[in-house]
C-alpha positions in Angstrom: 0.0 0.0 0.0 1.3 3.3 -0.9 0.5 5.5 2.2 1.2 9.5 1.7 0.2 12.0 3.9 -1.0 15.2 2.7 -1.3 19.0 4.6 -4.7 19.3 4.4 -8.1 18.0 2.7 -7.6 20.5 -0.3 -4.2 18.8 -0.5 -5.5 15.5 -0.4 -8.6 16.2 -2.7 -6.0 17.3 -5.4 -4.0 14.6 -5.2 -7.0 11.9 -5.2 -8.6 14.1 -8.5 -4.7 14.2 -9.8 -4.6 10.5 -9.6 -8.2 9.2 -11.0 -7.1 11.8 -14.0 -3.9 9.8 -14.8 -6.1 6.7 -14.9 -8.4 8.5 -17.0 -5.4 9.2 -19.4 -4.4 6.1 -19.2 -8.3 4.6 -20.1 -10.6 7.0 -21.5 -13.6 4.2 -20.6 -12.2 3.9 -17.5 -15.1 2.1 -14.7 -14.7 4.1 -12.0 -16.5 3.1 -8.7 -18.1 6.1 -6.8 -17.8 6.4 -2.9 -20.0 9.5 -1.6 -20.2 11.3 1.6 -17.9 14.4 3.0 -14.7 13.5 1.8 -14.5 12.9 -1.5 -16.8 16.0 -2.6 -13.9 18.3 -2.9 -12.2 15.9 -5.6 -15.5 15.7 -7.5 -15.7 19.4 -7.7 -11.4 19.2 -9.1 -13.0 16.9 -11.3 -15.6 18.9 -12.6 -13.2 22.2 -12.9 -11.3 19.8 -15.4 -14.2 19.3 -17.7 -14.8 22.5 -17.6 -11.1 22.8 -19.3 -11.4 19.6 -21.3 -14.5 17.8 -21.2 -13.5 15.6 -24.1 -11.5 14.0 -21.2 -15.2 12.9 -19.9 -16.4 11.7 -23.0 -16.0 7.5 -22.4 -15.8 7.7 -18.4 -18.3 5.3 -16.8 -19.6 5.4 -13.0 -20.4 2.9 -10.9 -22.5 3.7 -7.4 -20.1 1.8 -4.8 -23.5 1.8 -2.2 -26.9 3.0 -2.0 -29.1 3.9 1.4 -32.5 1.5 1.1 -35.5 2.6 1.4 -35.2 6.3 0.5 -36.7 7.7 -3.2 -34.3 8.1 -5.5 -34.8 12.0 -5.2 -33.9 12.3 -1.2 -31.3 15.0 -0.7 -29.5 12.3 1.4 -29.4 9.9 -1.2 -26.1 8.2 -3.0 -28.2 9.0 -5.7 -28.6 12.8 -5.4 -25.5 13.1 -4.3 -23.9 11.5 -7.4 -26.1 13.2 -9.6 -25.3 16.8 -8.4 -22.0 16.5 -8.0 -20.5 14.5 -10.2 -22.7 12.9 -13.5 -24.5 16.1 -13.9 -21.4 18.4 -13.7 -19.3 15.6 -16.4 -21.8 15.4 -18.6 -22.5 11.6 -17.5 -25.6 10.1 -18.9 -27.7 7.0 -17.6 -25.9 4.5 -20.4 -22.9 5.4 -18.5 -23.7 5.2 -15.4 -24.5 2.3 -12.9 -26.6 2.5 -9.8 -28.3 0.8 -7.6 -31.8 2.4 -6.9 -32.4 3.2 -3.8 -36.5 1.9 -3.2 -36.6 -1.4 -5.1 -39.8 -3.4 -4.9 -37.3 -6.1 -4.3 -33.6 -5.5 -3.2 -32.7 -9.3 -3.8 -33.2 -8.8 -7.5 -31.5 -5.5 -7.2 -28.6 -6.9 -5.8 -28.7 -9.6 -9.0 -28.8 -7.0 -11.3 -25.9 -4.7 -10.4 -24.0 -7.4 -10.4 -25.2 -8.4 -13.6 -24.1 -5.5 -14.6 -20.7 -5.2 -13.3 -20.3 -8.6 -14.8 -20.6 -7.1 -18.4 -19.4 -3.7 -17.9 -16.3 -4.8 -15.4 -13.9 -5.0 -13.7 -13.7 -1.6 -11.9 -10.5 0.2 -13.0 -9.9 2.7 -10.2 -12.6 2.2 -7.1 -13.0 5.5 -5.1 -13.0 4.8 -1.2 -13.8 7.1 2.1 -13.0 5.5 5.5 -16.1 4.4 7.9 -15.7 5.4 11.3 -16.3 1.9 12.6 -14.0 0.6 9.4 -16.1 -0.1 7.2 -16.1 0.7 2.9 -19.0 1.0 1.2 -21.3 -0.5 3.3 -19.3 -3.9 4.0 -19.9 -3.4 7.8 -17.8 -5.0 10.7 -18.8 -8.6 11.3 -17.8 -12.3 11.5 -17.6 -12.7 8.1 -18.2 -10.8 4.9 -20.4 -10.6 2.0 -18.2 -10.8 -1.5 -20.7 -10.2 -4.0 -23.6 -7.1 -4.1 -25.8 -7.5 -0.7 -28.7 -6.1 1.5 -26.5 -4.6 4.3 -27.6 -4.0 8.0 -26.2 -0.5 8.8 -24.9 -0.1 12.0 -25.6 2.6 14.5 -22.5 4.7 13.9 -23.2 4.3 9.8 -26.6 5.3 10.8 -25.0 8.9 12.3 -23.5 9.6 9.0 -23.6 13.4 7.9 -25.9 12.4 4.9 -28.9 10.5 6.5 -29.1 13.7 8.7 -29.9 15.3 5.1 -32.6 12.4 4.1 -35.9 13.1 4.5 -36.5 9.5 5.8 -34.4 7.4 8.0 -33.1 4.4 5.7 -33.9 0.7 6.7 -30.6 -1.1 5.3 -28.0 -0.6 2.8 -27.1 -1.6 -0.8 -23.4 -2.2 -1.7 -20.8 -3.8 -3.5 -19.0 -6.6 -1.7 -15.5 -7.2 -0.7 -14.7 -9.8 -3.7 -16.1 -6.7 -6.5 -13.8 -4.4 -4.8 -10.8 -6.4 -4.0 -11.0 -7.0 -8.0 -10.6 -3.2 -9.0 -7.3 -2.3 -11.2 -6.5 0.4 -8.2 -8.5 1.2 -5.1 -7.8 5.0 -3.7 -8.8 5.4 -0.4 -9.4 9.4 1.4 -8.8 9.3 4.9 -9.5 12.8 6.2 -10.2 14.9 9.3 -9.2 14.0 13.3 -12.8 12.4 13.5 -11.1 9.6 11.4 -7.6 9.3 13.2 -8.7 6.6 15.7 -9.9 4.4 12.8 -6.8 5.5 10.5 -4.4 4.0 13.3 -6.6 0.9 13.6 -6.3 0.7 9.5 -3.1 1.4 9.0 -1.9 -0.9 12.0 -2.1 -4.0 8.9 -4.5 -6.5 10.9 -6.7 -8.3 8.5 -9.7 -8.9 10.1 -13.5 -8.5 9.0 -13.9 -7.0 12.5 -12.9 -3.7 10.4 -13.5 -4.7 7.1 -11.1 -1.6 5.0 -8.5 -3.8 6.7 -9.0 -6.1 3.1 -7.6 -3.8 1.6 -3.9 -5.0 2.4 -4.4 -7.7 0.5 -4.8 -5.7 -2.6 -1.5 -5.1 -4.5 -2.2 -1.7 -6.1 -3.7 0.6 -2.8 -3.2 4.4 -2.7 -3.9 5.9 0.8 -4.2 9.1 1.2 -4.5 11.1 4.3 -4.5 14.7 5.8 -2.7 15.4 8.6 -5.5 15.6 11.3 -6.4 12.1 10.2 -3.1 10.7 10.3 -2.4 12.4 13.9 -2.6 9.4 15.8 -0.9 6.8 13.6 2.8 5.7 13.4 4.0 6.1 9.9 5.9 8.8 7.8 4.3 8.1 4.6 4.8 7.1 0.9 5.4 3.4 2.6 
């Protein structure tokens, strides 16, 4: 794992949007997978300042939802949905043949499960998956537990996933989660995880210590032989490493 830390989370947001544009570069239909929340929004507004510059940069890129909130309408300002739509397909130019999501109010989330990974079947694997840090350890919505799911699931969301910034936006509390599984992002080309802010430097310490266990399920991630970590200096605070290891 390639571990740098970075000043601050405009630092870090550059180098994460820096880094997905090199991949772009390098595959102009890249499949990138899509985390949401707090952290990554600064690199989706870097992103979106590029295609301002150079949208032709855009024009092959394909999205992939990483997670979904159940039981909210697709429309609910707290929604992976919204919040995917605002800030990133809407401002690249991304339309719906390009884009893969989960919805979030399926009249059955079993088959909804099936079919994104029906989809990721065809249209993978994911070339560079887009990761934030859970404050109990989990990514996407693979939650701490005795064992976990590898394939598209129905999560239960635990009570600190529950106290996420976004639900507090929904309009609804959700009733369980949607996500990829460990095995769909284990197989991505590169995984590039944020870490950012002091709220995450107990979890960043208990990440970074290298323990494998499903008890904190980002900890998979060492097993994956092309990791980028990046992390601001409040988040890396607590842990015992220099960097770029």
């Amino acid at each position: 794992m390639e571990i740098t830390i970075l000043e601050s989370h405009e630092d870090l947001s550059r180098q994460a949007a820096a880094t997905i544009l090199r991949q772009l570069e390098a595959k102009k239909d890249m499949l990138l997978c899509a985390a949401t929340g707090d952290t990554p929004a600064r690199t989706y507004e870097l992103m979106a300042q590029e295609y301002r510059h150079r949208p032709d940069r855009f024009s092959d890129l394909r999205v992939l939802k990483l997670d979904e909130w159940g039981g909210l309408p697709m429309t609910d300002p707290g929604s992976c949905e919204n919040y995917l739509q605002t800030r990133l397909l809407s401002q690249l130019d991304i339309n719906d043949s390009r884009f893969l999501s989960f919805r979030s109010d399926p009249a059955d989330p079993q088959e909804e499960c099936r079919r994104i990974q029906g989809q990721l079947s065809q249209a993978g694997p994911i070339d560079c998956c887009l990761l934030g840090l859970g404050l109990n350890g989990h990514i996407g919505f693979n939650e701490p537990a005795p064992f976990l799911q590898p394939g598209c699931h129905i999560a239960r969301l635990s009570t600190t996933t529950l106290r996420h910034t976004m639900v507090a936006e929904a309009k609804r509390q959700p009733t369980y989660g949607l996500t990829l599984g460990m095995a769909d992002i284990l197989q991505a080309g590169m995984i590039l995880i944020l870490i950012s802010g002091s709220i995450k430097k107990d979890i960043a310490r208990k990440f970074l210590s290298k323990q494998v266990t499903p008890e904190l399920p980002a900890s998979f991630l060492w097993l994956h032989a092309n990791v980028i970590c990046l992390l601001d200096k409040e988040a890396a605070e607590a842990c015992d490493i220099q960097g770029n290891k």
